[in-house]
ROKOL-609981 format. One record per residue (C-alpha): residue in three letters; x, y, z. Coordinates in Angstrom, 3 decimals, padded with zeros to 6 digits. Last residue first. Layout:
! residues N
ALA|X|Y|Z .
...
END
This chain:
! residues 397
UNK|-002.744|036.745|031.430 .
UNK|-004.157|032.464|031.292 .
UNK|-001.168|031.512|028.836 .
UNK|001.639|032.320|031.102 .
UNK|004.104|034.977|031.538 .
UNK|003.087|036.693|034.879 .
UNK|002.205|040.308|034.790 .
UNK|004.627|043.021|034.735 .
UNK|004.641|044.721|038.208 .
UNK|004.504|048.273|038.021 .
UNK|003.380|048.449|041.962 .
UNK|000.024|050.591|041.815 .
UNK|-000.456|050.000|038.075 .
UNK|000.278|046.389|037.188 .
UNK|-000.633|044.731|040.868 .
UNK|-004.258|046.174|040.322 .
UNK|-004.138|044.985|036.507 .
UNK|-002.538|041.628|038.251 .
UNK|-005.136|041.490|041.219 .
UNK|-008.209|042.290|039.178 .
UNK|-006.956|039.191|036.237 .
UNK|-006.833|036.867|038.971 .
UNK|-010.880|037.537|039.818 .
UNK|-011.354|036.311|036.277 .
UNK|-010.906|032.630|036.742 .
UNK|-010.023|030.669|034.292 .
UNK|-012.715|029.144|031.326 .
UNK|-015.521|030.113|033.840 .
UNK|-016.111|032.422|031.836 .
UNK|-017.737|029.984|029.009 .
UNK|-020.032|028.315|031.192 .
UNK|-022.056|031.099|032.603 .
UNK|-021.522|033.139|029.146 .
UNK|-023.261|030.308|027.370 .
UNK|-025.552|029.143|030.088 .
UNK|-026.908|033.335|030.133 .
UNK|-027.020|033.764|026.227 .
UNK|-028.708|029.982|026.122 .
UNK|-032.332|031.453|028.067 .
UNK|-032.798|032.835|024.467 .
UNK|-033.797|029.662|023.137 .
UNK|-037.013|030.457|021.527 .
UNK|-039.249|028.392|023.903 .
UNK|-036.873|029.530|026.895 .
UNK|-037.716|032.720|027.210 .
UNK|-041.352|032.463|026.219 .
UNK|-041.843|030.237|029.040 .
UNK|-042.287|033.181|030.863 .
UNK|-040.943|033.490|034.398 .
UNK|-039.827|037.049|033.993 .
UNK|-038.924|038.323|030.743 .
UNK|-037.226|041.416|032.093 .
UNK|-035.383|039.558|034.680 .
UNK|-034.323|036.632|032.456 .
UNK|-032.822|039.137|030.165 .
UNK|-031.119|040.807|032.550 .
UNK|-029.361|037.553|033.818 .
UNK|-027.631|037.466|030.104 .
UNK|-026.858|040.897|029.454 .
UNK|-025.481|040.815|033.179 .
UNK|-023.533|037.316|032.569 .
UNK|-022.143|039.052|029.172 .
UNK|-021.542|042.459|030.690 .
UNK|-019.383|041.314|033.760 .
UNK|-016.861|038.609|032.027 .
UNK|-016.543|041.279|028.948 .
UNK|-015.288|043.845|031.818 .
UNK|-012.641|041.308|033.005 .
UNK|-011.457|040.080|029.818 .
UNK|-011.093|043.816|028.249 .
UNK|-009.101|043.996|031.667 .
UNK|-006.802|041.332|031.125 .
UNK|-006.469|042.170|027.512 .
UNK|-004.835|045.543|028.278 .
UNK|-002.731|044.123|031.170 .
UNK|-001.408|041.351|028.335 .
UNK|-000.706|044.209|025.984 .
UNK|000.725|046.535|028.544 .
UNK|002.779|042.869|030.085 .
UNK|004.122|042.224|026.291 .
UNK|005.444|046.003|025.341 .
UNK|006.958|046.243|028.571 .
UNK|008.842|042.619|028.318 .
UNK|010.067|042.930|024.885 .
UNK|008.016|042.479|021.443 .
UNK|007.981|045.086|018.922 .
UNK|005.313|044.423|015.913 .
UNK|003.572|041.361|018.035 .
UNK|003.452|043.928|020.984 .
UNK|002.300|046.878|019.214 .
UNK|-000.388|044.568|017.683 .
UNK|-001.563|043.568|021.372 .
UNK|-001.868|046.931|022.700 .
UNK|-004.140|047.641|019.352 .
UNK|-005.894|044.375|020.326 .
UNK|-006.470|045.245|023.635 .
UNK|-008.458|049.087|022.502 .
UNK|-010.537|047.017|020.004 .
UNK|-011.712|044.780|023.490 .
UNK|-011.443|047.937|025.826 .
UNK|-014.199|049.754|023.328 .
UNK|-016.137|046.836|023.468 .
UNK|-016.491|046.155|026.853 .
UNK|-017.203|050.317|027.595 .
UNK|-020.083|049.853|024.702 .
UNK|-021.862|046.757|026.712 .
UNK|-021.108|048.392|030.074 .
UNK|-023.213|051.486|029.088 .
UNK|-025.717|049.616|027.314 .
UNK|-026.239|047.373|030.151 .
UNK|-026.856|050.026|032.629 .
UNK|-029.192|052.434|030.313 .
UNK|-030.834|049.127|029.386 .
UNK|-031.444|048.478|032.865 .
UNK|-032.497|051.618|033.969 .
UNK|-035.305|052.609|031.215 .
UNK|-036.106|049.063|032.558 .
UNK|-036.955|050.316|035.828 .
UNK|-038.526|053.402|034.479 .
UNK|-040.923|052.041|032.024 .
UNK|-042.022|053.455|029.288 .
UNK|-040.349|051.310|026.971 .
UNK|-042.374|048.237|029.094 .
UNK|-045.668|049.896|027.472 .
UNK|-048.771|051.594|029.119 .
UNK|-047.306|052.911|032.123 .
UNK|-048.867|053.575|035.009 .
UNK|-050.031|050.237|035.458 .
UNK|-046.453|049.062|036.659 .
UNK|-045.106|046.357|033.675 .
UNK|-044.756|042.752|035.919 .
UNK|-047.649|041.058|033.160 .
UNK|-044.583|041.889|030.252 .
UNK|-046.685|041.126|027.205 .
UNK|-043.729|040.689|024.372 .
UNK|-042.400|042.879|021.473 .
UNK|-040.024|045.958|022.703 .
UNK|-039.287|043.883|025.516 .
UNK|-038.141|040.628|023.608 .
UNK|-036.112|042.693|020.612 .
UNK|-034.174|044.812|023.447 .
UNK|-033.042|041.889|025.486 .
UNK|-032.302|039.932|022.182 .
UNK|-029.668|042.682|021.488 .
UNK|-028.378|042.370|024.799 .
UNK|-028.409|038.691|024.703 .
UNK|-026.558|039.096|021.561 .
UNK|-023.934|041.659|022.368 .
UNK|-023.238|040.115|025.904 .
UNK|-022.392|036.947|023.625 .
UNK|-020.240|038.260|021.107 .
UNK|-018.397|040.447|024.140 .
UNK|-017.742|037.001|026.053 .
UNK|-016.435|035.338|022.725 .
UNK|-013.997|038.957|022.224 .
UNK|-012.661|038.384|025.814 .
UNK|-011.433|034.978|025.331 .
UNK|-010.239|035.641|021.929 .
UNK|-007.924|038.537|023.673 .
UNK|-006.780|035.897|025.975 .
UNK|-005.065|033.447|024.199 .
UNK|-003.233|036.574|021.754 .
UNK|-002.411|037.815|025.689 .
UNK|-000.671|034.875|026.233 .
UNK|001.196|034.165|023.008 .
UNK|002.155|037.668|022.887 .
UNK|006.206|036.664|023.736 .
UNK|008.064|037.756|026.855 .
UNK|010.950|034.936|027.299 .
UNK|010.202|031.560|029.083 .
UNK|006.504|031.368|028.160 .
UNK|006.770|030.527|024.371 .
UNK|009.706|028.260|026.196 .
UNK|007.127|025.886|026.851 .
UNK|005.297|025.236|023.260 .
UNK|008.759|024.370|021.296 .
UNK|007.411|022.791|018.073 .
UNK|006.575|019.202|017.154 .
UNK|005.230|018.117|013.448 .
UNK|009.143|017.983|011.896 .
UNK|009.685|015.083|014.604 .
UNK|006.517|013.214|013.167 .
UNK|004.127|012.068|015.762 .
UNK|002.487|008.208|016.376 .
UNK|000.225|007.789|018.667 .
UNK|001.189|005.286|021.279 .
UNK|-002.344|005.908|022.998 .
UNK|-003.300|009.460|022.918 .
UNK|-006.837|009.702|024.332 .
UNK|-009.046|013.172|023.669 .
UNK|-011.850|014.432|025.871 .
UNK|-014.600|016.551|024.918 .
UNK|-015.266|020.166|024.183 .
UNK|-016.919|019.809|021.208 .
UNK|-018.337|023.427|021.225 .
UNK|-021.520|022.318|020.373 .
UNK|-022.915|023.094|024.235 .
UNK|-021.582|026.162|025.059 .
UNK|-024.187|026.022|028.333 .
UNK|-024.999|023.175|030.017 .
UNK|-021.745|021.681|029.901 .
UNK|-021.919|017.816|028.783 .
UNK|-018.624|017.253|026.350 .
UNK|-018.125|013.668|026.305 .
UNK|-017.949|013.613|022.541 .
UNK|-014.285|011.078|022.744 .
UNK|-011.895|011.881|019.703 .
UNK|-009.646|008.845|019.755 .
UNK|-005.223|009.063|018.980 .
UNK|-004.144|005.350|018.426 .
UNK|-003.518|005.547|014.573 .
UNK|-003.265|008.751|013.593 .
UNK|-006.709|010.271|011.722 .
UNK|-006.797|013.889|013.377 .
UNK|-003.147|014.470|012.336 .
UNK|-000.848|015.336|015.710 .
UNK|000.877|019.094|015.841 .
UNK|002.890|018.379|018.707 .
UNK|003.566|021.592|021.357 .
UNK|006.212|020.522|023.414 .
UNK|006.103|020.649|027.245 .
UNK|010.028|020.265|028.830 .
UNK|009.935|017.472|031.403 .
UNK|013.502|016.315|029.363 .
UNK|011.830|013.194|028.237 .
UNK|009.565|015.379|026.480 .
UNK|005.633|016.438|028.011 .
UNK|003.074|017.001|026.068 .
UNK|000.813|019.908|025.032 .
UNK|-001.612|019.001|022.113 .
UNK|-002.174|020.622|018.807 .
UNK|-004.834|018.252|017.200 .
UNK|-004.671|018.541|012.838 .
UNK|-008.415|018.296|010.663 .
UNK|-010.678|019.402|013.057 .
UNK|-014.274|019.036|014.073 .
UNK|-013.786|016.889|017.191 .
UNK|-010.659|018.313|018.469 .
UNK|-012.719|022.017|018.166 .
UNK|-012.567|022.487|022.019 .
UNK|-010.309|020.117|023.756 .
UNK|-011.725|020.307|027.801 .
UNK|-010.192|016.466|028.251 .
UNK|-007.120|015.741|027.665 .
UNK|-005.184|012.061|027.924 .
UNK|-001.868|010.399|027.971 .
UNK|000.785|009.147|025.490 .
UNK|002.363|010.093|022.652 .
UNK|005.056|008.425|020.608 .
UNK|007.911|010.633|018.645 .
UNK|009.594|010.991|015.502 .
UNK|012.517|009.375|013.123 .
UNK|013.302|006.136|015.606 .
UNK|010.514|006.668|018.415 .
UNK|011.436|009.333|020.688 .
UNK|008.843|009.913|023.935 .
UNK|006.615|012.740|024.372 .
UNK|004.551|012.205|027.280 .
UNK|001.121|013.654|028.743 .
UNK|001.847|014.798|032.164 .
UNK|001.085|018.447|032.412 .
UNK|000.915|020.999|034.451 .
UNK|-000.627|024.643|034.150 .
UNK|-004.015|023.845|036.063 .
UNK|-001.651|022.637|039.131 .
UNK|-001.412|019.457|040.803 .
UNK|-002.865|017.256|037.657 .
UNK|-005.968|015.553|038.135 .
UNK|-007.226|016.382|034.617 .
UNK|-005.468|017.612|031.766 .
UNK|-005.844|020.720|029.336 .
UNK|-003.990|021.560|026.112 .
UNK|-005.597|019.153|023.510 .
UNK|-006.599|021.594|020.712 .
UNK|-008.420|021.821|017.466 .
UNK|-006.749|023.145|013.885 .
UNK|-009.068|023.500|010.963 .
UNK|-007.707|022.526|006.985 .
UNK|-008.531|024.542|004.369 .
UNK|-006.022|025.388|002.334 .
UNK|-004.671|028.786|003.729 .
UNK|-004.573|026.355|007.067 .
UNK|-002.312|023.829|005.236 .
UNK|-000.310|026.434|004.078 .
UNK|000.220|027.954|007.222 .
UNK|001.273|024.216|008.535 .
UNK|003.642|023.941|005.613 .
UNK|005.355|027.297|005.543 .
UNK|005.560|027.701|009.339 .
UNK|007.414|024.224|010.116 .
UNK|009.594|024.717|007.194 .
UNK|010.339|028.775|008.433 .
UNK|011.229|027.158|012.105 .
UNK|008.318|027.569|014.878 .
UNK|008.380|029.393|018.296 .
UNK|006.877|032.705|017.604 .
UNK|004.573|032.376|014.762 .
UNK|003.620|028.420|015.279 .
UNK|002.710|029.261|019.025 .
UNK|000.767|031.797|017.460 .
UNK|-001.296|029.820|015.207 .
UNK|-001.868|027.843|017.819 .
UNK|-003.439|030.203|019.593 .
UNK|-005.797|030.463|016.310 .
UNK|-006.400|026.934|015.847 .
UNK|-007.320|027.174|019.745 .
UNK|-010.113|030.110|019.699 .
UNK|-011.487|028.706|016.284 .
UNK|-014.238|026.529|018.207 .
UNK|-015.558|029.486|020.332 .
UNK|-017.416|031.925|018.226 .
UNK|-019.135|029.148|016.901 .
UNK|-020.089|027.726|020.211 .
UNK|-021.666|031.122|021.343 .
UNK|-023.234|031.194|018.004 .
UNK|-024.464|034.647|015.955 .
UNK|-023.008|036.978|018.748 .
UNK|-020.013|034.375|019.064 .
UNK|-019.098|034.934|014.987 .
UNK|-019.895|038.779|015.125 .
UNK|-016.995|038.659|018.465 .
UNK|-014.658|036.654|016.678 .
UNK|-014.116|038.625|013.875 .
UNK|-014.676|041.932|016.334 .
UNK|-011.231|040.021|017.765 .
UNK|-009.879|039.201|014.781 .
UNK|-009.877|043.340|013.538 .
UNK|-008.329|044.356|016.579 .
UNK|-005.848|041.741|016.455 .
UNK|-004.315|042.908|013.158 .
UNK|-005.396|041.090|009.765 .
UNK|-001.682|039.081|008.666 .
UNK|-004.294|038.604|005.481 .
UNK|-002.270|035.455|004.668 .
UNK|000.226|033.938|001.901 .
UNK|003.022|033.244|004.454 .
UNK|004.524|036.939|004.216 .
UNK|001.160|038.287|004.789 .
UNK|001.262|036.613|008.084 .
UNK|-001.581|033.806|008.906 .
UNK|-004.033|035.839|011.147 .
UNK|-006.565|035.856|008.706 .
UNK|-006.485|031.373|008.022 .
UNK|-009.946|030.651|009.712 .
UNK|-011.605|033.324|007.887 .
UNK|-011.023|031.891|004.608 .
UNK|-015.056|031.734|004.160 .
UNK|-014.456|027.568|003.505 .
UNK|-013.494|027.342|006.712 .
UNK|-017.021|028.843|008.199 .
UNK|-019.000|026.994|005.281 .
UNK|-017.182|023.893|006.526 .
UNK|-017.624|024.671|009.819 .
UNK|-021.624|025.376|009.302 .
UNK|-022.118|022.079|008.175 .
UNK|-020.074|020.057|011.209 .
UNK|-022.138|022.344|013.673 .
UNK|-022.795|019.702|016.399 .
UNK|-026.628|019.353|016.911 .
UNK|-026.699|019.885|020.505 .
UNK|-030.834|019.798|020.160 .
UNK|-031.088|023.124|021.978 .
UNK|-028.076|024.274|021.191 .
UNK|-028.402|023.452|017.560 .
UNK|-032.077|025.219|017.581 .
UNK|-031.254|028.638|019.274 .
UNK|-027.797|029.046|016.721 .
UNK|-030.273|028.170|013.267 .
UNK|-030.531|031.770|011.936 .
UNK|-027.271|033.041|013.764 .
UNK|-025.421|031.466|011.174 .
UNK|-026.380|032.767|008.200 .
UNK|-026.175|036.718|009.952 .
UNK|-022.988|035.427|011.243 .
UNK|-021.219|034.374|007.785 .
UNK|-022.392|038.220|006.247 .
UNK|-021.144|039.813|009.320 .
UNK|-017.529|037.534|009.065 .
UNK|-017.225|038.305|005.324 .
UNK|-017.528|041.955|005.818 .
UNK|-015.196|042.414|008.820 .
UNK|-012.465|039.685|006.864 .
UNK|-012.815|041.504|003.823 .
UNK|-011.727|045.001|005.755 .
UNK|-008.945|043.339|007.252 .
UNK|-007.387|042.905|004.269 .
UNK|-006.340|039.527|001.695 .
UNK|-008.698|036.788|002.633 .
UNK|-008.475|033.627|000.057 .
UNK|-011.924|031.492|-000.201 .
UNK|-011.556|028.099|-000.075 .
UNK|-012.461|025.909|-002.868 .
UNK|-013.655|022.485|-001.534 .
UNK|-011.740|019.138|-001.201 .
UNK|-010.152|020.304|002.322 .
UNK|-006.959|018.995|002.919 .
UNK|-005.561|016.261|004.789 .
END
């Protein structure tokens, strides 16, 4: 299925900067009101698909911008200052974007690029529960004459809802994971809104049931040996990670500054006849602006690593870029829960806060780093330098 609407063709990185600000400034008008009513963003996606921005990291070769990472990243970034959940839905159709780029034949790449230059949006069902480790699956892929059946169920599949193909992860008869392309509207294969986080709320993040769905053989790609040889599938994962978290430290910092600059602050010391005056929060801008600018310099400085790596991949050029993006994740984890718990400080306990929604910079970030745990990413950077071990190839690094 493709999209009945003209859709805008990309064709620089430059477009894709100027297209994204102009999307964001639209979208960040209504972002406090859909959270707080979790009015799922089906209008805005179609505007957002419509832009072409969905298809800028499909390679010039295939029709596409081929934009370099640093330039989807600050994509990604203006979309999640706007909308946390905006910023967040494309994060899968672009890994699996990837996946197509490094594991899929030229047929597989020319139709399913195509389909994204048309229009179409690509969700995700990756993650299971009650599994022994986060990284296994048991969702099967089993032959069925000219394809395959799945079976089994995800849950955590941001964008599934709002999408037009589901990548999911399943298992062959082999225990080899697959990555099948499934259409949205296959028989046996139901889209469940079960998604309740308090924070990233219209992400869609719900649960997805295969049962005997139905999968063409030319729809499945290789998905495990993507981590079997150094490729920048897990770094490309990551760096859209990191440039959400930076969208969202940007906002609530921006926000910050709006709120103190304009509100009654009762906690201001007499001394001082306006909150700008004042020298604890002279400090805490000082402290947040500092980390703020050092995030995003380490985000554009991760996506150069990670170009290098696309343009000449081996295992060096791989663990710098995934090392790179590790620590652009770790730093963007820090400023967007302090942008977000600063904000609460300066505002104290006024209902202000909440009335105009800005309380959702702190339950976005809260929710949305908790994606896989940052304290990993120390010990690998740390591991990295002091004892030049490469970092593990999976899709979490």
């Amino acid at each position: 299925m493709t999209s009945s609407h003209h859709v805008a063709v990309i064709t620089s990185d430059e477009q894709a900067l100027i297209v994204a600000s102009d999307l964001a400034e639209d979208f960040k008008r209504d972002s406090a009101l859909r959270d707080r009513e979790r009015r799922l963003p089906h209008p805005e996606l179609e505007v957002f698909s419509r832009s072409g921005l969905w298809g800028i990291s499909v390679p010039k070769e295939y029709g596409g911008a081929g934009v370099s990472n640093v330039t989807l990243a600050k994509v990604i970034a203006l979309i999640a200052q706007a909308d946390g959940s905006l910023g967040q839905i494309p994060q899968n159709h672009f890994y699996a974007l990837e996946v197509l780029r490094v594991n899929g034949n030229e047929e597989q790449k020319k139709r399913l690029y195509a389909e994204v230059l048309a229009g179409q949006r690509f969700g995700n069902a990756l993650a299971e529960l009650g599994t022994k480790t986060a990284h296994d699956r048991v969702t099967s892929l089993t032959r069925d004459a000219s394809g395959y059946r799945i079976n089994g169920r995800k849950f955590y599949a941001t964008g599934a809802i709002y999408a037009q193909r589901i990548p999911t992860s399943v298992v062959d008869e082999h225990g080899v994971q697959q990555l099948a392309f499934v259409p949205r509207n296959s028989k046996g294969l139901t889209v469940i809104d079960d998604w309740s986080g308090f924070g990233q709320r219209t992400t869609g993040s719900g649960s997805v049931v295969f049962e005997d769905v139905y999968v063409a053989a030319q729809d499945v790609i290789p998905f495990q040996s993507a981590f079997e040889r150094p490729t920048p599938v897990g770094p490309l994962a990551q760096i859209l990670h990191a440039a959400i978290d930076t969208g969202i430290a940007r906002a609530a910092y921006e926000d910050a500054l709006h709120f103190v600059r304009t509100k009654t602050r009762p906690w201001i010391d007499a001394t001082h006849d306006k909150a700008s005056e004042d020298p604890l929060t002279l400090k805490s801008f000082g402290h947040l602006s500092i980390r703020l600018h050092a995030a995003e310099a380490l985000l554009e400085r991760a996506g150069e690593f990670l170009d290098n790596a696309q343009a000449d991949t081996h295992a060096q050029s791989v663990a710098a870029a995934s090392i790179a993006v590790a620590e652009a994740r770790a730093i963007s984890t820090q400023i967007s829960l302090a942008a977000g718990s600063t904000l609460f400080e300066l505002a104290g306990s006024q209902a202000t806060l909440i009335e105009h929604g800005l309380d959702r910079h702190w339950r976005n970030a809260r929710v949305h780093t908790l994606h896989d745990p940052v304290r990993w990413k120390y010990h690998a950077v740390g591991n990295y330098y002091l004892n030049d071990e490469n970092p593990p190839l999976r899709g979490t690094i």
